[in-house]
RODO-2510 file (C-alpha; in nm, 4 decimals, decimal comma):
residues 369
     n   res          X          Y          Z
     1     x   -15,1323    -0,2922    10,4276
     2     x   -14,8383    -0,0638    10,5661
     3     x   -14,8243    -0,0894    10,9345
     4     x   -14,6374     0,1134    11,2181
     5     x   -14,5734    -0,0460    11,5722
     6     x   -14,3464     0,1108    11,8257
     7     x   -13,9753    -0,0351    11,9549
     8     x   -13,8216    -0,0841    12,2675
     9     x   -13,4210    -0,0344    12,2671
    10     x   -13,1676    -0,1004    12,5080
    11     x   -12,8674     0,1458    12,6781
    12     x   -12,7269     0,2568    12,3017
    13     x   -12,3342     0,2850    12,2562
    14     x   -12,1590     0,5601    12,0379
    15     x   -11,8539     0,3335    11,8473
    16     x   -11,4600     0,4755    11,7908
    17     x   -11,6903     0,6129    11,4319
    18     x   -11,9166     0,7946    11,6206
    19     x   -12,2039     0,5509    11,5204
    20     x   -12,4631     0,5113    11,7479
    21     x   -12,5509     0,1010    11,8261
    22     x   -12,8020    -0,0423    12,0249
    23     x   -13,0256    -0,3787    12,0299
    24     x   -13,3805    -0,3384    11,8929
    25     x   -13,6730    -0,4644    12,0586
    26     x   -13,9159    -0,4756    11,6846
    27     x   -14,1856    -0,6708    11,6836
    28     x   -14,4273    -0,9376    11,9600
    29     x   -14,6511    -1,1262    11,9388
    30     x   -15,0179    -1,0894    12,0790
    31     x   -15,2899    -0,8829    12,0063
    32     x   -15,3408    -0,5158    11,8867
    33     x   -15,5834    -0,2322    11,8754
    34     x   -15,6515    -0,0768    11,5765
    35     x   -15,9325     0,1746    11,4697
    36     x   -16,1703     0,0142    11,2175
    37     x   -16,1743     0,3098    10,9637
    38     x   -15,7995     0,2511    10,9526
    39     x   -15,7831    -0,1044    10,8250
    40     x   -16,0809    -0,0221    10,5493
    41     x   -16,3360    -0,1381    10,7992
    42     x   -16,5371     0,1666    10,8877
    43     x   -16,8152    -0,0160    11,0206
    44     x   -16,6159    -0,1459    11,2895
    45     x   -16,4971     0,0813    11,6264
    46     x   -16,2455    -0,1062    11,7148
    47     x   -16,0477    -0,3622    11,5468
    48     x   -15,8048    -0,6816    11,7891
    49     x   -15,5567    -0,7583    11,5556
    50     x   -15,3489    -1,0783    11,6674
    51     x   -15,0371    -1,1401    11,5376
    52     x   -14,9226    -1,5001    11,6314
    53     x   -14,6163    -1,6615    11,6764
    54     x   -14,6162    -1,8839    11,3359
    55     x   -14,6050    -1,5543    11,1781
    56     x   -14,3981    -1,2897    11,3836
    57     x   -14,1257    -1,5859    11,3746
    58     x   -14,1704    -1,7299    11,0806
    59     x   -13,8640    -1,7841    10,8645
    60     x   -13,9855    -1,5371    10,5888
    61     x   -14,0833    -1,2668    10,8240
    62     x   -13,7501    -1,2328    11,0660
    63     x   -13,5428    -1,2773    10,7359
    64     x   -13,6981    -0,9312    10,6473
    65     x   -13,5643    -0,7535    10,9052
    66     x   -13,2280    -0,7964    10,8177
    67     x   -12,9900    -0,5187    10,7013
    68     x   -13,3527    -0,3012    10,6652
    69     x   -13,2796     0,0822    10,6116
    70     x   -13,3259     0,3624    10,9746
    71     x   -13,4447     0,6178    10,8755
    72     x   -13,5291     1,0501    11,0704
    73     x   -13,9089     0,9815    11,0091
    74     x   -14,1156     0,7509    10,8222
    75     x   -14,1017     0,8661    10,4596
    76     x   -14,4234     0,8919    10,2484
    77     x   -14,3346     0,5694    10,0579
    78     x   -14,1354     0,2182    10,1271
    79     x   -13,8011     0,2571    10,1490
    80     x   -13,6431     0,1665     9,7830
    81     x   -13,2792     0,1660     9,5903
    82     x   -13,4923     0,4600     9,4469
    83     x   -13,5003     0,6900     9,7393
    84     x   -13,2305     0,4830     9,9829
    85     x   -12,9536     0,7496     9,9225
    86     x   -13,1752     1,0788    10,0533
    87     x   -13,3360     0,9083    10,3334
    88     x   -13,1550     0,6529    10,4979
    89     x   -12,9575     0,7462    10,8162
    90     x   -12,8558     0,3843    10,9046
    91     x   -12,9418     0,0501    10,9327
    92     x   -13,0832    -0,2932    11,0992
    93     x   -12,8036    -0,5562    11,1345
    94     x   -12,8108    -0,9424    11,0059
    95     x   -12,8583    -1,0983    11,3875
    96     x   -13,1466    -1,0750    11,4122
    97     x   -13,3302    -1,3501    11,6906
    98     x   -13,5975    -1,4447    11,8897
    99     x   -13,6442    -1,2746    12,2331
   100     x   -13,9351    -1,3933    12,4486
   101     x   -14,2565    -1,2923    12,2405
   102     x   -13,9850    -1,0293    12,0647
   103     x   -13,7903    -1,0353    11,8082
   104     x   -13,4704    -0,8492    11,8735
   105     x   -13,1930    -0,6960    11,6467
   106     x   -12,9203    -0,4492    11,6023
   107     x   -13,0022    -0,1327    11,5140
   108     x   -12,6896     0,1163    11,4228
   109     x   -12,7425     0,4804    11,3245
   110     x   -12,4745     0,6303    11,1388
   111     x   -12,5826     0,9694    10,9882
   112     x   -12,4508     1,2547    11,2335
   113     x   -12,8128     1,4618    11,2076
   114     x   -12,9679     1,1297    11,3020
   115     x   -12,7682     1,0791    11,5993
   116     x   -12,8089     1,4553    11,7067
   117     x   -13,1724     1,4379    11,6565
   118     x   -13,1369     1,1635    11,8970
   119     x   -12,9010     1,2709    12,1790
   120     x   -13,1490     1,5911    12,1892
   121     x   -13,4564     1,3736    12,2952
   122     x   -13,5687     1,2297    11,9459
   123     x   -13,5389     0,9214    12,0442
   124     x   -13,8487     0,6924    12,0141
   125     x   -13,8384     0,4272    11,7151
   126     x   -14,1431     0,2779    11,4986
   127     x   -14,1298    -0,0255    11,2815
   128     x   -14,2637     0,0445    10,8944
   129     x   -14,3906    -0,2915    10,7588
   130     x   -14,6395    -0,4513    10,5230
   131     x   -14,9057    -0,7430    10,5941
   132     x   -15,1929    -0,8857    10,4766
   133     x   -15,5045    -0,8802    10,7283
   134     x   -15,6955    -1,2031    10,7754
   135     x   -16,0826    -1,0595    10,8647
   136     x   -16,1688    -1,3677    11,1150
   137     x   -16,3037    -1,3912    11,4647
   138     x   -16,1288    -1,6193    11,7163
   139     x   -15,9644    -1,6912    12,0472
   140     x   -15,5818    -1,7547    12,0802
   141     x   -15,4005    -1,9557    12,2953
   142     x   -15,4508    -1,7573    12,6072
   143     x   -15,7936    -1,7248    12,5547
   144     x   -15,7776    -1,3266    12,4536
   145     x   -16,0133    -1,2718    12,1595
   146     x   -15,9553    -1,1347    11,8338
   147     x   -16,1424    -1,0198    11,5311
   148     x   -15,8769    -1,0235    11,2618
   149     x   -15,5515    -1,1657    11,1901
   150     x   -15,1727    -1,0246    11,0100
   151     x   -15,0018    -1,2610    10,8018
   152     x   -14,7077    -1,1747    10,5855
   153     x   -14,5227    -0,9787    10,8062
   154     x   -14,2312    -0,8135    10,5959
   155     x   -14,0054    -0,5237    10,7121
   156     x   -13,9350    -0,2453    10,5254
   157     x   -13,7521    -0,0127    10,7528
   158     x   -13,7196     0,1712    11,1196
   159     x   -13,7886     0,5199    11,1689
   160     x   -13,6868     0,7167    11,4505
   161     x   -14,0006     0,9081    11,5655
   162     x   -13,9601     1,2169    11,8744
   163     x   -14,2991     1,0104    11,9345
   164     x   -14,3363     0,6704    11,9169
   165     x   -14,6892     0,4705    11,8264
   166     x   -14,7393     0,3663    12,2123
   167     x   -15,0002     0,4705    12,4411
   168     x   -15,2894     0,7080    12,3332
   169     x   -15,1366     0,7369    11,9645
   170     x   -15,4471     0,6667    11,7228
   171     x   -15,3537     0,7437    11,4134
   172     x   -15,0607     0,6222    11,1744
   173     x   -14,8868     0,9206    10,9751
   174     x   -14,7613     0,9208    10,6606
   175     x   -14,6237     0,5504    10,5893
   176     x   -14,8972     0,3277    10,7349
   177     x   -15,1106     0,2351    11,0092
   178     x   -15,0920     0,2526    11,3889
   179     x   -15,2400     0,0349    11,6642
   180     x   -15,4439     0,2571    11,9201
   181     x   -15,2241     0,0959    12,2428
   182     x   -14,9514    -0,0903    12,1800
   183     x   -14,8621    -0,1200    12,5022
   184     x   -15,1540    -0,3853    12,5808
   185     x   -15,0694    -0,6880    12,8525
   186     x   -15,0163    -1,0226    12,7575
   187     x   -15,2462    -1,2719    12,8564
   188     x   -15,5452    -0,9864    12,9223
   189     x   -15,8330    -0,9727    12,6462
   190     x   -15,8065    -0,5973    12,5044
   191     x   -16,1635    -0,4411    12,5522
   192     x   -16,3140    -0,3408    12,2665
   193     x   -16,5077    -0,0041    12,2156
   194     x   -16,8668    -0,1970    12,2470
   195     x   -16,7441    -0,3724    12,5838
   196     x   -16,6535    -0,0273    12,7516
   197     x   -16,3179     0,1227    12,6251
   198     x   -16,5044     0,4007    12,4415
   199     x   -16,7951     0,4126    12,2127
   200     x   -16,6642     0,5539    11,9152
   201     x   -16,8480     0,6538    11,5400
   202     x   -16,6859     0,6607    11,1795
   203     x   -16,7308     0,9841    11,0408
   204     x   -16,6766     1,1322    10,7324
   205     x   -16,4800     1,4373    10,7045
   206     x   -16,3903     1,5573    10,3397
   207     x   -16,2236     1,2340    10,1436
   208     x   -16,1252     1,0587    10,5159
   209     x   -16,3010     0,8436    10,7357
   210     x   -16,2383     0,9475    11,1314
   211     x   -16,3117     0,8521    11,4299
   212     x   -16,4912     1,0198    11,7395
   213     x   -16,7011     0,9849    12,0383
   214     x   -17,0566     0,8639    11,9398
   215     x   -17,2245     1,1257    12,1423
   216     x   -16,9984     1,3807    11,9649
   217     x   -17,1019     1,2255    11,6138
   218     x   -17,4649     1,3599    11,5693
   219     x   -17,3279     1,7364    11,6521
   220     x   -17,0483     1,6534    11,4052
   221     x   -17,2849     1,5461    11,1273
   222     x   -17,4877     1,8930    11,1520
   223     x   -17,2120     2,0936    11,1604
   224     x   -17,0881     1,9219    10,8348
   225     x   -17,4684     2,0049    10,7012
   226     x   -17,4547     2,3801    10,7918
   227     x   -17,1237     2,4125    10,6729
   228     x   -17,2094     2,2713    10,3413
   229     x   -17,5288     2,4546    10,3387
   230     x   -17,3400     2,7688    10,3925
   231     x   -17,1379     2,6671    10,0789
   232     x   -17,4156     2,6469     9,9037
   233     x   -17,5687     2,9615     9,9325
   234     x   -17,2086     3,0915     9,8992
   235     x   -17,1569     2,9197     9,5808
   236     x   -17,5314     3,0391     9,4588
   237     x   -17,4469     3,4160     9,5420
   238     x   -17,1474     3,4458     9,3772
   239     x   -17,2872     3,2471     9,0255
   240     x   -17,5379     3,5204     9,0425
   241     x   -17,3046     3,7920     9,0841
   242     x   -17,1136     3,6509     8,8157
   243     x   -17,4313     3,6393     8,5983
   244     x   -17,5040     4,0203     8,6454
   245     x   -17,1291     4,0790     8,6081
   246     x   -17,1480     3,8857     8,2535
   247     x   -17,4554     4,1035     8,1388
   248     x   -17,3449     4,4226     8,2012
   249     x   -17,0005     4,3310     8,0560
   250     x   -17,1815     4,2218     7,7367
   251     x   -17,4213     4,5348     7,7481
   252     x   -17,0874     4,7482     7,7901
   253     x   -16,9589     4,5540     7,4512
   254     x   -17,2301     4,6053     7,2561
   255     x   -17,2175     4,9671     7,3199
   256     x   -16,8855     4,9818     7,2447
   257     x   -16,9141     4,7969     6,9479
   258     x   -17,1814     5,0499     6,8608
   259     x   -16,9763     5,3160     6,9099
   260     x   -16,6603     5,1566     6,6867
   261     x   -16,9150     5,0989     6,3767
   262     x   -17,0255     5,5083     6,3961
   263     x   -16,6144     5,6167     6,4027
   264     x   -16,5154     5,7593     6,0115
   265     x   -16,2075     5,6899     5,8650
   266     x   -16,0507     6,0121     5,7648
   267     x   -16,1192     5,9384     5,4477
   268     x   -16,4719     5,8817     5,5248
   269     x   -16,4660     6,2009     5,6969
   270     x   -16,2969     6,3674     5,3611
   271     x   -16,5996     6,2904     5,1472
   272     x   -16,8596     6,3905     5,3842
   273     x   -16,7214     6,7398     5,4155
   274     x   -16,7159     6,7459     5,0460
   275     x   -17,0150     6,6524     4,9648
   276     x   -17,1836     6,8649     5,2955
   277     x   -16,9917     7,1598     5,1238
   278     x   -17,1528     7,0800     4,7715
   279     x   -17,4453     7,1114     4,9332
   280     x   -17,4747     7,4374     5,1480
   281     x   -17,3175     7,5591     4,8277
   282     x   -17,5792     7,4542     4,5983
   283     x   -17,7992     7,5415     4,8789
   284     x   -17,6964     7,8989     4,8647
   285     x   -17,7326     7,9373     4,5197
   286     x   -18,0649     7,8079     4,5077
   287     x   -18,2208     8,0171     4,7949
   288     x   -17,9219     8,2781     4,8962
   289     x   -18,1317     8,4110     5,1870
   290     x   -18,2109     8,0859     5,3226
   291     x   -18,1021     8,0186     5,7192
   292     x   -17,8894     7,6560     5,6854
   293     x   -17,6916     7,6794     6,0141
   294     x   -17,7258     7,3863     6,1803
   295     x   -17,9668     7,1663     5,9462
   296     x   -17,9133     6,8269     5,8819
   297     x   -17,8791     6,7406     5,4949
   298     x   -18,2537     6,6533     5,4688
   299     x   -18,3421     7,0079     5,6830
   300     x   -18,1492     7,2048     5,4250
   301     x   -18,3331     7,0767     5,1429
   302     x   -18,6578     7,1096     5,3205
   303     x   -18,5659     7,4605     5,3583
   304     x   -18,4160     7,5304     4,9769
   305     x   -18,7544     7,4487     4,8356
   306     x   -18,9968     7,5986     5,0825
   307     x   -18,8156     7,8958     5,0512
   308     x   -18,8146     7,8995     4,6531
   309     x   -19,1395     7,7511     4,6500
   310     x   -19,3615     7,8325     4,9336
   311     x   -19,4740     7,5923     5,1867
   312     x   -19,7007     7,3842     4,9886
   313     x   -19,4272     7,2550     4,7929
   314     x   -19,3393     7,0787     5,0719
   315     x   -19,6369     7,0035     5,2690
   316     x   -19,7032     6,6516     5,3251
   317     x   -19,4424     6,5235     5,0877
   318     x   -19,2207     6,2909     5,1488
   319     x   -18,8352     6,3147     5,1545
   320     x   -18,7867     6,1615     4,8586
   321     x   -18,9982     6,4261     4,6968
   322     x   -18,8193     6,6944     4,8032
   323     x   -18,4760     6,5601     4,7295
   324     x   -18,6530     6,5578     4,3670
   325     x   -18,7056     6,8919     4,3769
   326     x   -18,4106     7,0110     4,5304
   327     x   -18,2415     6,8486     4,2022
   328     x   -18,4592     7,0189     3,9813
   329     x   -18,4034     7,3915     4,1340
   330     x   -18,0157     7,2955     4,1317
   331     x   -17,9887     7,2062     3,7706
   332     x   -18,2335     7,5539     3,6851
   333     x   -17,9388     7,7194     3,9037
   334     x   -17,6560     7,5923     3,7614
   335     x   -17,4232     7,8299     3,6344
   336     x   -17,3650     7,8714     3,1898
   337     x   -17,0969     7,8094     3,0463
   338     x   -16,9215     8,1026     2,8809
   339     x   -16,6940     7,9316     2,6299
   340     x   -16,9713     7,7361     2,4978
   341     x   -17,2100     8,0237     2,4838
   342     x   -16,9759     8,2056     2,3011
   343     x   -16,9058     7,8830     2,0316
   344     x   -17,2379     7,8636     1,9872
   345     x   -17,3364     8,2249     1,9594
   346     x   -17,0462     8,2659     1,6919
   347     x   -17,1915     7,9731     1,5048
   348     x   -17,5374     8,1458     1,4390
   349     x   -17,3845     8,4778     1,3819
   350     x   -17,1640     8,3174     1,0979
   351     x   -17,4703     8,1020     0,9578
   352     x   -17,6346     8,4154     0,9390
   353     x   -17,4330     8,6042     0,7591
   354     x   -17,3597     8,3578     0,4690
   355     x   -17,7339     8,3136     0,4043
   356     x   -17,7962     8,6887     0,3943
   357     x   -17,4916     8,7042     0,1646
   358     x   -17,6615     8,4424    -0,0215
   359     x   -17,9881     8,5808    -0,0468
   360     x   -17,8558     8,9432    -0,1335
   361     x   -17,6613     8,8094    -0,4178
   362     x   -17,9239     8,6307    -0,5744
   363     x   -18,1638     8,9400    -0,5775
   364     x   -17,8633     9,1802    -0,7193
   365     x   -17,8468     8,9367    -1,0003
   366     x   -18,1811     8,9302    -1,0937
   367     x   -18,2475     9,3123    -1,0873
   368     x   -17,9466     9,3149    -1,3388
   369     x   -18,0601     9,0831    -1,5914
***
């Protein structure tokens, strides 16, 4: 896990560079508070953490403090080759030794921002490391207990913080995790929330686990119930409205669809005014007197042949009746043909005559003889 503890410094120095040096307080040993929900225990309140000399000094551990990044703020991930260039702003020196139940080494920033940031009051530091934590109950040397154990200590950088992870800090940001107090004496057991410190409850808030008062928890849990009930019904109107939205959109496109399949082409619109031309025209030669003004096709038809043929032509017949005879009266009304009457006319009149020629001759002949 990524872990955050806060650093003690001494009197810093500004060098003929303008770097800014000072010793480094960075790590102790003894035991820490830590909120349960933090360490992936969310059915504990309160989590002692002891950290104990075999492993804040061992070999491993205080080698991994050496020539570590500083950085203006604990960055969102470990401190790499990747990212060094954008976010470093100095560095933890080689010397790095045993103080007490300390571990102390140089710290030197070099980045001018950094250095400004810190001459103007932003000037609390916080270890970022990694460990693993050993789940096991115990006592330590001292007698203080404990309910879980870090192993693995390994550095990964130093952050200067305008607020360090001391006193009533609870939560870690961005890097890792943060004891509640880690400011706790040596050599007195650190109360846990069941013994009297504060009576705390994991609650879930969204995709994190928190943690508050336990008399504050059963208000918090039916607040989260209205406000998801009121999300509900919030998320149930508006699908309905959506709904009816949808219909009448769809009721609105089949009209208009409708409507597009009724529009004529203007060629479409050429032959109907043909053909409705053909017709009053017919029409009017049919029955001349006949009133056609605003009849539909089928009307003027009706109309033709009751007025040619009386009303019971047309009583209780069907429309394809009286299209029939509407036909009929048309072809009786069509107009002759002159040219052909003519033809034809001169064709009798020239049969005619050769037979009476015919005739005539035949009975001269016989009266001679």
């Amino acid at each position: 896990m990524r872990f955050l503890d806060s650093v003690t410094t001494s009197q810093p120095r500004i060098t003929n560079d303008g770097y800014l040096v000072a010793d480094v307080k960075a790590a102790r040993t003894g035991i820490q508070l830590y909120t349960g929900a933090e360490l992936g225990r969310s059915d504990l309140d309160i989590v002692r953490v002891y950290r104990p000399e075999s492993e804040v000094f061992h070999k491993d551990s205080l080698a991994s403090y050496a020539h570590k990044p500083a950085v203006n703020g604990h960055p969102d991930e470990p401190v790499t080759a990747d990212n060094w260039k954008r976010v470093a702003t100095g560095q933890l020196g080689g010397d790095v030794v045993r103080d007490g139940d300390h571990v102390r080494v140089p710290l030197v920033l070099m980045d001018s921002q950094a250095i400004a940031d810190y001459n103007n009051g932003r000037r609390e530091l916080s270890m970022g490391y990694t460990c693993n934590v050993e789940f096991v109950h115990g006592v330590n040397d001292i007698g203080e207990e404990y309910d879980a154990v870090q192993r693995k200590i390994r550095i990964n950088h130093i952050s200067q913080e305008q607020h360090g992870r001391a006193g009533t800090a609870r939560i870690g940001d961005s890097w890792g995790v943060a004891p509640i107090n880690d400011n706790a004496k040596q050599g007195v057991t650190p109360k846990t929330a069941k013994e009297g410190l504060m009576t705390t409850k994991t609650v879930v808030l969204g995709d994190k686990a928190v943690q508050v008062l336990a008399e504050d928890a059963a208000e918090v849990e039916r607040f989260k119930d209205a406000a998801a009930k009121t999300l509900a019904d919030t998320e149930s109107k508006h699908a309905q409205t959506l709904a009816a939205k949808d219909a009448e959109l769809e009721k609105l496109q089949a009209q208009l669809d409708d409507a597009k399949s009724k529009i004529l082409s203007d060629a479409d619109i050429d032959v109907k005014a043909a053909a409705r031309a053909e017709l009053i025209a017919t029409a009017k030669k049919i029955a001349p007197t006949a009133e056609l003004a605003g009849l539909s096709d089928s009307a003027i038809r009706k109309t033709v042949v009751a007025t040619r043929l009386g009303d019971a032509a047309i009583a209780d017949k069907s429309d394809a009746y009286i299209d029939a005879r509407f036909d009929i009266l048309a072809e009786d009304a069509a107009p002759t043909d002159p040219v052909k009457d003519a033809l034809l006319k001169t064709t009798n009149d020239s049969a005619d005559n050769g037979h009476s020629a015919y005739v005539a001759r035949l009975t001269r002949n016989n009266k001679e003889a």
